[in-house]
GUVEX-254036 format. One record per residue (C-alpha): residue in three letters; x, y, z. Coordinates in steps of 0.02 Angstrom, whole numbers, padded with zeros to 5 digits, always signed. Layout:
N
alaXYZ
...
REM end
This chain:
631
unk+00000+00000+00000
unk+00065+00173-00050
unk+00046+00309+00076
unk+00038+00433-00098
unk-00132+00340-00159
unk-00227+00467-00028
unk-00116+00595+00028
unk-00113+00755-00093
unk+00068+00859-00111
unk-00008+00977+00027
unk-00008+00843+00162
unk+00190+00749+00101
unk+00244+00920+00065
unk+00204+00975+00261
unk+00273+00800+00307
unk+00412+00855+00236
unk+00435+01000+00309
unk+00405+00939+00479
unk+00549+00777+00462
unk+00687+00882+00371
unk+00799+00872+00509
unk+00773+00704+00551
unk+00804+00655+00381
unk+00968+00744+00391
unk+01029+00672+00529
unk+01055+00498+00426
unk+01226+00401+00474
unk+01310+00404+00292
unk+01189+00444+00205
unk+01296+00434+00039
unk+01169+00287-00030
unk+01018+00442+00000
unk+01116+00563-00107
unk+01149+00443-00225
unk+00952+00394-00235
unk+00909+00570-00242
unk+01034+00613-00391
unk+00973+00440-00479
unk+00781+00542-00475
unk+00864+00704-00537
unk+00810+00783-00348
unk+00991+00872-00318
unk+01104+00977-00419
unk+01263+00878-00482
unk+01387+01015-00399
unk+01279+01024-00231
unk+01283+00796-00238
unk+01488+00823-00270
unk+01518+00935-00106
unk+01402+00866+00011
unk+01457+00675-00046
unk+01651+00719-00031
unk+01633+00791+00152
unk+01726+00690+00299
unk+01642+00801+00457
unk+01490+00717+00514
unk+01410+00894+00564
unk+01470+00978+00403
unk+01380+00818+00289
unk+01210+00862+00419
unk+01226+01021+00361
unk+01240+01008+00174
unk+01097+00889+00190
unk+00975+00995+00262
unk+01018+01127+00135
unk+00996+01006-00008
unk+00816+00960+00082
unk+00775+01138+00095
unk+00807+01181-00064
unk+00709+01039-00128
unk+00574+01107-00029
unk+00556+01272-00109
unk+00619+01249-00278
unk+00567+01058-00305
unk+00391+01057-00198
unk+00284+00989-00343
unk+00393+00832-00372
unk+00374+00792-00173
unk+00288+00643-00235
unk+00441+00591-00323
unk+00546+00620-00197
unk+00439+00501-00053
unk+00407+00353-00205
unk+00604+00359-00226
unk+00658+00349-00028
unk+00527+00211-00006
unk+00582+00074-00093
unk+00636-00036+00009
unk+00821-00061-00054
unk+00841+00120+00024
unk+00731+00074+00180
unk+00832-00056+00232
unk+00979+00033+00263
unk+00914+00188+00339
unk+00789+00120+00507
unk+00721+00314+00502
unk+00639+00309+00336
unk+00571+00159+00399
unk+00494+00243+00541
unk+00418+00379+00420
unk+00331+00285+00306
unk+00255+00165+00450
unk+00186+00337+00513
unk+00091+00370+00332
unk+00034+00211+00345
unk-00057+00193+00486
unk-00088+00351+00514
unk-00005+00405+00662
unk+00080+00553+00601
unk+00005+00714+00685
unk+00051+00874+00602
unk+00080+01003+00733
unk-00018+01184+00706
unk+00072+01330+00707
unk+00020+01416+00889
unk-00055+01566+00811
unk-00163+01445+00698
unk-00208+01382+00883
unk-00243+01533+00948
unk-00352+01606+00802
unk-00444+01460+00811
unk-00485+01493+00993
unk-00548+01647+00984
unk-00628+01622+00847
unk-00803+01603+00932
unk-00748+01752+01049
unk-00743+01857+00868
unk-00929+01811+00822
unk-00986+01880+00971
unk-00868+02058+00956
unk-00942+02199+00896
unk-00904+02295+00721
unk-00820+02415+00811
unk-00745+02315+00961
unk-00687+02179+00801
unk-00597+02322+00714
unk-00505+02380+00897
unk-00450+02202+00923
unk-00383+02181+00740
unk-00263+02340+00750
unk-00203+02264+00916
unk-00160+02086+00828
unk-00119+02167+00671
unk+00100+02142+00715
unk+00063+01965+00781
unk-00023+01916+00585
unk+00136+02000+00519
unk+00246+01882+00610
unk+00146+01748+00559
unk+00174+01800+00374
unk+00334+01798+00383
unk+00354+01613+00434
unk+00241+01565+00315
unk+00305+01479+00150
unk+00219+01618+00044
unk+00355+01765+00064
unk+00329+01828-00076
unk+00142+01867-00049
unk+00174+01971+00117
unk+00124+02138+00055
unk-00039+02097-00024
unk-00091+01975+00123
unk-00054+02099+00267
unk-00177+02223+00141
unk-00312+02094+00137
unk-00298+02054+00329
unk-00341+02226+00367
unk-00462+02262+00233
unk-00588+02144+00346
unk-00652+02005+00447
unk-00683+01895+00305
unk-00507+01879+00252
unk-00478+01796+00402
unk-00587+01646+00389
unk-00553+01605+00211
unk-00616+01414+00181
unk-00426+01389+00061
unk-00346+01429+00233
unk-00423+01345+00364
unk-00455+01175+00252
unk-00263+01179+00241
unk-00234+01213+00416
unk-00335+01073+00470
unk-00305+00945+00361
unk-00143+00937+00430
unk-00188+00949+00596
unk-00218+00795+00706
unk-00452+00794+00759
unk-00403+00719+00914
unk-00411+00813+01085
unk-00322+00787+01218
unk-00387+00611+01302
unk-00459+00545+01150
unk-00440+00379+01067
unk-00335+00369+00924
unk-00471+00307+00807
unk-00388+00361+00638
unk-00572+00312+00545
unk-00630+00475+00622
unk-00523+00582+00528
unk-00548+00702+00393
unk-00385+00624+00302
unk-00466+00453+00284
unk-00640+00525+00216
unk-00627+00414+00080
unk-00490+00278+00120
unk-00420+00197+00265
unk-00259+00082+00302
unk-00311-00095+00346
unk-00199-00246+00367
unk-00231-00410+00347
unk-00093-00538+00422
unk+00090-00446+00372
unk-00016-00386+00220
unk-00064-00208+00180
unk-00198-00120+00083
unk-00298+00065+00063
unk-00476+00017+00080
unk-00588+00104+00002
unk-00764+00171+00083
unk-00878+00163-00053
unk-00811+00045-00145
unk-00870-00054+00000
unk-01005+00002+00036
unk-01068-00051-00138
unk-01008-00217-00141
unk-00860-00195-00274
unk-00689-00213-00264
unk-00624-00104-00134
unk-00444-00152-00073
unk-00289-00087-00177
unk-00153-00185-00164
unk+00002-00160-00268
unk-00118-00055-00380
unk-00236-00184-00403
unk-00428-00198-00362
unk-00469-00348-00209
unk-00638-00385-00151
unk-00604-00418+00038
unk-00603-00628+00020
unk-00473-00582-00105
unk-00358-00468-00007
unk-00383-00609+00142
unk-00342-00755+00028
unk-00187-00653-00046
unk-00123-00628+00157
unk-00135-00802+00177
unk-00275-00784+00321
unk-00405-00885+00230
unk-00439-01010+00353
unk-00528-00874+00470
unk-00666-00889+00362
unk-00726-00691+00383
unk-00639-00567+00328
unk-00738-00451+00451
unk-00627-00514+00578
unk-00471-00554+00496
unk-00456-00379+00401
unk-00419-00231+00521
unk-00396-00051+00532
unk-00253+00003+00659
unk-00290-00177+00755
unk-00478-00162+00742
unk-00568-00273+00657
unk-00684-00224+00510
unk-00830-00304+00588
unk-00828-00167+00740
unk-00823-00005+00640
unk-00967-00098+00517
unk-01056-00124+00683
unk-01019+00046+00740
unk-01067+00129+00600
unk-00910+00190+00536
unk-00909+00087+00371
unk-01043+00017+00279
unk-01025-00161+00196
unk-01115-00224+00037
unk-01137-00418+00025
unk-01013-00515-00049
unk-01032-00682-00125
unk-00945-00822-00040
unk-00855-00699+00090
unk-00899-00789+00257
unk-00906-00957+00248
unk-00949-01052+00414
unk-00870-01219+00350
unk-00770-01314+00202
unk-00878-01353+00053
unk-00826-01498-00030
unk-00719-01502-00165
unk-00836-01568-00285
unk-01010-01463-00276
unk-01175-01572-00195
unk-01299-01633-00340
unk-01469-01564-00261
unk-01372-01382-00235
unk-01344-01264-00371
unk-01211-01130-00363
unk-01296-01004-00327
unk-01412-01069-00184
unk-01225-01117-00112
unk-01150-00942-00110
unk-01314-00872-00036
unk-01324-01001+00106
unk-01139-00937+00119
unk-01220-00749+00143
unk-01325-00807+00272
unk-01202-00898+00375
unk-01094-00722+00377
unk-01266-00633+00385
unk-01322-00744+00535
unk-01146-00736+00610
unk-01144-00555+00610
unk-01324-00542+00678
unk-01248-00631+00840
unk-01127-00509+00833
unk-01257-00395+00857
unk-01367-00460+00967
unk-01234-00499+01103
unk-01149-00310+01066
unk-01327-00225+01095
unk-01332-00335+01268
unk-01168-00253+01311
unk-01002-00139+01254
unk-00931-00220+01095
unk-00790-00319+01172
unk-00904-00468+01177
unk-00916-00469+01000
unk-00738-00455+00997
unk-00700-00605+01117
unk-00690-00720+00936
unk-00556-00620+00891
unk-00458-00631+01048
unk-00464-00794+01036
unk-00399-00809+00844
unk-00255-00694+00897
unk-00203-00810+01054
unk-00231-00983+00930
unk-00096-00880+00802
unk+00011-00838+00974
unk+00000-00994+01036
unk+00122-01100+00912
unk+00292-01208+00944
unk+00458-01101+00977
unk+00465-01080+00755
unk+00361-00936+00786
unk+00523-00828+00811
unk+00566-00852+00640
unk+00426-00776+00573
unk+00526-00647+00506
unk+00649-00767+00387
unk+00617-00766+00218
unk+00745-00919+00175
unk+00749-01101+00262
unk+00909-01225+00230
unk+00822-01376+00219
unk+00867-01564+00182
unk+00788-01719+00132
unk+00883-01875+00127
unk+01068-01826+00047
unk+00992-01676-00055
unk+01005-01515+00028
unk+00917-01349-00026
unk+00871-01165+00018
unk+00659-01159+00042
unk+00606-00977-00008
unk+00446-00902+00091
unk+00370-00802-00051
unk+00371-00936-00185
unk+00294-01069-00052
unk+00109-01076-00097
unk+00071-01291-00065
unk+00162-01446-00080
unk+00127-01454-00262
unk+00109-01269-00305
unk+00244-01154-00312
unk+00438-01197-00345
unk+00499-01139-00189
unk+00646-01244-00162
unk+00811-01196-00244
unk+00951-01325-00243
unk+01111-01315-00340
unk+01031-01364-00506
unk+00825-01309-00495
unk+00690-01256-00407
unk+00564-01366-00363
unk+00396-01394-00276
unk+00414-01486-00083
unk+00327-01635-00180
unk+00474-01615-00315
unk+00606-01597-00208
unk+00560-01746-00093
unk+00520-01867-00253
unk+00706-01816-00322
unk+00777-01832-00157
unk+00724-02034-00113
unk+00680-02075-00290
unk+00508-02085-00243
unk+00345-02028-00243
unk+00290-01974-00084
unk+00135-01884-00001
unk+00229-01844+00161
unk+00341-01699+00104
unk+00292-01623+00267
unk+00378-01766+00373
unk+00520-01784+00243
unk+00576-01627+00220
unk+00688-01562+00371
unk+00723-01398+00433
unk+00840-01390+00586
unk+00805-01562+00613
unk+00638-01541+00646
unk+00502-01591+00491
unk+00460-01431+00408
unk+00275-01455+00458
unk+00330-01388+00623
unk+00341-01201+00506
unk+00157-01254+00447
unk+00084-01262+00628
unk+00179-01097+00669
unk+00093-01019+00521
unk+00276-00957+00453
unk+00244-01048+00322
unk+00046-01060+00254
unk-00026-01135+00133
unk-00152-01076-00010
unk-00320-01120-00016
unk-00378-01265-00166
unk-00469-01100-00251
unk-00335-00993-00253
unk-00303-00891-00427
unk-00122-00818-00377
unk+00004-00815-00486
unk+00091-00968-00407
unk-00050-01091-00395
unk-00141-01033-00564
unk+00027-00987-00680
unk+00002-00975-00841
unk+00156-01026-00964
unk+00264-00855-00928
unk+00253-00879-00749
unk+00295-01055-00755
unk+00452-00994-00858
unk+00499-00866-00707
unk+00476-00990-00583
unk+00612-01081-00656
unk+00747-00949-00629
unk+00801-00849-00471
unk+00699-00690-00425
unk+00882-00586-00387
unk+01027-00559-00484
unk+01174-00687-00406
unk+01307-00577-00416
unk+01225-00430-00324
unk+01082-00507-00233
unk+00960-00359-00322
unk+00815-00397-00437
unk+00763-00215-00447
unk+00739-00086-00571
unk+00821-00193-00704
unk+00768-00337-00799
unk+00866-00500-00758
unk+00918-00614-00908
unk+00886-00801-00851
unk+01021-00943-00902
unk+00918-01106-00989
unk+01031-01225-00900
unk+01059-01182-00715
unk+00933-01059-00611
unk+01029-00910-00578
unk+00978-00740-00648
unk+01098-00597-00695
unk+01097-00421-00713
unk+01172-00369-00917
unk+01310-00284-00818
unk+01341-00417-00683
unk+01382-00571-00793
unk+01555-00597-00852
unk+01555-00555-01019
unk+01438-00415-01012
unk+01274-00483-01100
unk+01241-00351-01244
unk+01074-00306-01325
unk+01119-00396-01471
unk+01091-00561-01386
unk+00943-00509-01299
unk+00821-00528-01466
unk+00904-00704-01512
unk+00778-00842-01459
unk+00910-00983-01456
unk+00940-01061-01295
unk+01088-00954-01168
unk+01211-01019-01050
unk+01289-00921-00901
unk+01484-00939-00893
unk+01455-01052-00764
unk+01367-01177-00853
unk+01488-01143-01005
unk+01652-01178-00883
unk+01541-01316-00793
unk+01526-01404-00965
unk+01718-01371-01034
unk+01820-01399-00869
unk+01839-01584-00912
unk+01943-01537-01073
unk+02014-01378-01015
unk+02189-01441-00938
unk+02212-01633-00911
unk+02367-01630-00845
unk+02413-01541-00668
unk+02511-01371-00686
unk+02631-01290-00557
unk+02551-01126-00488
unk+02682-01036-00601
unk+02653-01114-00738
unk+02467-01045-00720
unk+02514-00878-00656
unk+02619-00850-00793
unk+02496-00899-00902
unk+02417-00759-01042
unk+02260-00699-00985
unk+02178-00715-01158
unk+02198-00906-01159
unk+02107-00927-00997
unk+01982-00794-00987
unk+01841-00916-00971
unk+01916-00978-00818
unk+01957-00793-00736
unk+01775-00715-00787
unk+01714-00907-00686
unk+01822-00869-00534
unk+01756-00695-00527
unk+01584-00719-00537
unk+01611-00907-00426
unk+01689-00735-00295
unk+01549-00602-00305
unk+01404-00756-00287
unk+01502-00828-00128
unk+01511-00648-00062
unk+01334-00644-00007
unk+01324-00476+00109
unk+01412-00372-00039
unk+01543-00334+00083
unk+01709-00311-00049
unk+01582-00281-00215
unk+01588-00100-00225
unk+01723+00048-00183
unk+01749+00052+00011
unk+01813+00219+00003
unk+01641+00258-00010
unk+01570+00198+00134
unk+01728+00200+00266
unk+01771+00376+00284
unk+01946+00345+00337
unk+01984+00209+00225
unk+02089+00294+00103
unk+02209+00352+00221
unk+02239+00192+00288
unk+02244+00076+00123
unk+02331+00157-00013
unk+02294+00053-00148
unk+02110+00009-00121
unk+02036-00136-00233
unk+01859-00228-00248
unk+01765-00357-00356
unk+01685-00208-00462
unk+01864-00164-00516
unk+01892-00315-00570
unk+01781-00344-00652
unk+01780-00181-00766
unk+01980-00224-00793
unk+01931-00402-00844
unk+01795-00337-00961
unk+01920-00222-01038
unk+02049-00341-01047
unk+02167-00214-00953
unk+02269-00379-00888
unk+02401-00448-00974
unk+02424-00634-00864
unk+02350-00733-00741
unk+02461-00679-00599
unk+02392-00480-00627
unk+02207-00531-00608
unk+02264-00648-00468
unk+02365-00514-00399
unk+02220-00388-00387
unk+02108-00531-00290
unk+02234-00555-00166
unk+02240-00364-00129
unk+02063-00364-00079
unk+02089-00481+00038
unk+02276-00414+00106
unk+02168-00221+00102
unk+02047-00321+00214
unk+02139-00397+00348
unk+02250-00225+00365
unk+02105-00133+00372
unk+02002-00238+00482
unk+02172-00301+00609
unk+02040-00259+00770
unk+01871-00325+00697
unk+01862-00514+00704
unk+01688-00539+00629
unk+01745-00432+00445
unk+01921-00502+00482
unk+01834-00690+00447
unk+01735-00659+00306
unk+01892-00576+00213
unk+01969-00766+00272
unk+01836-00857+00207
unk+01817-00803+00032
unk+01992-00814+00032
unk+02016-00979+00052
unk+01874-01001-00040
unk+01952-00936-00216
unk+02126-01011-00147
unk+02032-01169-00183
unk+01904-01128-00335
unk+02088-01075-00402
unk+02169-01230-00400
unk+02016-01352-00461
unk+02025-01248-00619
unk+02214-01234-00658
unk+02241-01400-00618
unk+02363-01360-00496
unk+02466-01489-00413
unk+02465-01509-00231
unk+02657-01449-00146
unk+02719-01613-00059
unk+02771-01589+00128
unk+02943-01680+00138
REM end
């Protein structure tokens, strides 16, 4: 759900205002600038200073100016500027933008009124009750305090003819443009007063709701008529929908299992805040059978379906109208403690990947693909990915309708996940894209969703090898993959499945490492583009990808010859290496730069040890190289 579906510029563009300094106050916020330059937000020479200053408080300071100046000179592309910080690439690294769009989203952001706002609004009932002439007194005496008001007003350069108007009379005073503006922004609560965000002018028309870890803008009529009234990723759910798509299905009312700031639907319907139209086959009381009953047609099913949720939400009633509503909400008490109540696996809700094993074949079980035991390939092993069903059949040679005994994750049969409700699966009906695919998605299935050399899968379009599952970006794969190739429909291999299918012909006999390191570069670049890419796949937290004189202020002045994969890369593409030993030679200085660098820090000290002996190894399985005998 996008907070910018039903908040104008006004209402971001105060937001704004109000979280400048916060915003400023990011640690390096060099991956920010960069964002903002990548949206054509921030003048090239301003991006240049500001990203080339050392001093915390000086960087703070350029970055507020670049945020101000957005503000005044940029405000009509605020929209731009919240859809670009949002994404959660950017989110993930900066814990404060995370905290600032949760506050769109639910609505808890208050937008504080300037105190002589406040105070006009006060006295405005004292003003009704003035006299002409009294009126006119009390407007000369106020008449410095509206000036000052002026001036901290965004609209400078409108002073003159305000102050004019101001004085002219009353009525310029209680102009509608004004006040709506005013209290849009302005929070309708008192002081005391529940936070019940469905009350607010803000959400006239749409309100955040939740389903699961699912979000969506509802929309008031929409419901009200019956339609479609949930957008989610820009698309149009009826309720069932939206609780099918969060996996929350089996709660059988989506009154209930949908909710608005932790209420459920069913309270502000039976409150009066939202109206409901019927929808067919929302509620149902119990399974139907998979195969429809012969003295029932289909539609006197989905309207005995509307009177179960009719007659379940008439009990509702009744007992509410006996007492306050938390009777009515007792049902969902208990539906939250069943979902609380679950083995120890519930602290893993939060993983997205599972190492699991079956038999002698291991794999990596993926969260979003999982939709059944038969739907969805959502385990990846070294060669596919694979339904549970799949993956257990390939694993004991077998067919098998236990996959949920078979499969183990920490020793433990990944049912355990099932009964935690980490892992769910979708209902027989479901239409998603993983249990309905048409031939396209089945294609995409096939292939990894990220790009294995740097772990993204946005913004570009991935090209997919036919052999192995991994995805590249055109610029990540060793060669580059031009546009050429793109438009050819034959069949592509990655270099990996190109060295995977050569190495048995490549060298036969062993080499000495000199031998190989001596070695022109042009003869084996097959086997340095494979070691590099075998490097930047291994190095799954990105750590020695990219320049870390851009991140670690004082790394230049303690490494003077900084190196990373990138670099190599772009000197292997452009053949700027003449033998083996120079591209060798360059990976070994990322890893010498590392454990200088890092001489206090045992955790980055490890990795750099790691993928070093890593390639140290990957380097002699593909020259060959004979093992040194210890005399």
């Amino acid at each position: 759900m996008d907070p910018m579906d039903w908040l104008d510029n006004e209402e971001l563009l105060r937001f704004f205002h109000c979280h400048k300094t916060e915003m400023s106050c990011l640690e390096r916020p060099h991956t920010f600038l960069d964002q903002l330059r990548d949206h054509d937000l921030i003048a090239e020479d301003k991006y240049k200073k500001v990203r080339r200053m050392k001093s915390k408080d000086n960087m703070r300071k350029g970055l507020y100016e670049i945020l101000d100046l957005l503000e005044k000179k940029q405000s009509q592309r605020i929209k731009t500027f919240w859809s670009c910080i949002f994404k959660e690439t950017i989110m993930n690294q900066y814990p404060t933008l995370r905290l600032l769009h949760k506050s769109l989203m639910d609505g808890s952001f208050h937008f504080e009124v300037p105190e002589s706002v406040e105070k006009e609004e006060a006295d405005e009932g004292k003003r009704k009750e003035l006299s002409e002439d009294e009126e006119e007194g009390e407007k000369k005496q106020k008449s410095s305090v509206k000036k000052k008001r002026k001036l901290r007003s965004s609209s400078e350069r409108d002073n003159d003819d305000d102050e004019e108007e101001e004085q002219a009379g009353p009525s310029s005073q209680f102009t509608p443009r004004k006040k709506s503006k005013k209290l849009c922004f302005s929070s309708p609560l008192k002081k005391g007063e529940k936070n019940d965000i469905w009350t607010w002018p803000i959400y006239k028309l749409q309100l955040p709701v939740t389903c699961g870890d699912r979000d969506g803008a509802l929309n008031r009529h929409r419901l009200a008529e019956g339609e479609k009234c949930i957008m989610v990723d820009k698309k149009w759910l009826t309720p069932n929908e939206f609780e099918r798509y969060a996996g929350k299905q089996s709660h059988k009312n989506w009154k209930l299992s949908i909710k608005c700031m932790g209420t459920p639907l069913a309270k502000l319907i039976q409150e009066g805040h939202l109206k409901a139209g019927k929808y067919k086959g929302g509620c149902k009381k119990a399974k139907q059978p998979l195969f429809p009953s012969d003295h029932l047609t289909g539609s006197e099913r989905e309207e005995d379906e509307e009177e179960d949720c009719d007659l379940d939400m008439e009990e509702q009633d009744s007992s509410s109208s006996r007492g306050s509503f938390t009777d009515v909400t007792d049902g969902v008490g208990e539906l939250e403690e069943q979902t609380e109540q679950q083995p120890e696996a519930s602290n893993d809700s939060g993983r997205k990947v599972f190492k699991v094993t079956c038999g002698a074949l291991a794999g990596t079980l993926h969260k979003k693909r999982f939709a059944s035991g038969t739907c969805g390939k959502s385990i990846r092993t070294e060669t596919s990915w694979m339904t549970p069903v799949e993956f257990v059949n390939k694993a004991l040679c077998q067919t098998s309708g236990c996959w949920r005994k078979d499969i183990k994750w920490e020793g433990e049969p990944i049912g355990v996940l099932l009964e935690a409700k980490i892992l769910e699966s979708h209902s027989l009906l479901c239409i998603c894209k993983l249990c309905r695919p048409d031939c396209k998605d089945l294609e995409n299935q096939k292939n990894d969703d990220e790009c294995s050399i740097c772990k993204t899968g946005d913004e570009e379009e991935l090209v997919v090898c036919d052999h192995c599952p991994r995805s590249f970006h055109q610029k990540c794969h060793l060669p580059h993959i031009e546009d050429t190739m793109l438009g050819d429909d034959s069949l592509w291999m990655c270099t990996f499945c190109v060295f995977g299918t050569t190495k048995g012909w490549l060298y036969m006999d062993e080499l000495e490492r000199e031998a190989a390191m001596s070695r022109q570069i042009s003869r084996c670049m097959l086997q340095c583009q494979y070691l590099l890419l075998y490097l930047g796949d291994a190095d799954e937290e990105q750590l020695f990808a990219t320049n870390p004189c851009l991140y670690l202020l004082d790394y230049s002045r303690r490494i003077t010859t900084p190196m990373w994969l990138g670099k190599v890369a772009d000197k292997l593409q452009k053949q700027l290496y003449q033998t083996v030993g120079e591209f060798v030679s360059d990976i070994q200085l990322i890893f010498t730069n590392c454990a200088t660098y890092n001489r206090d820090k045992a955790e980055f000290l490890a990795m750099g040890s790691r993928l070093k002996n890593l390639f140290d190894k990957e380097f002699n399985n593909v020259f060959n190289i004979k093992e040194e005998t210890v005399e």
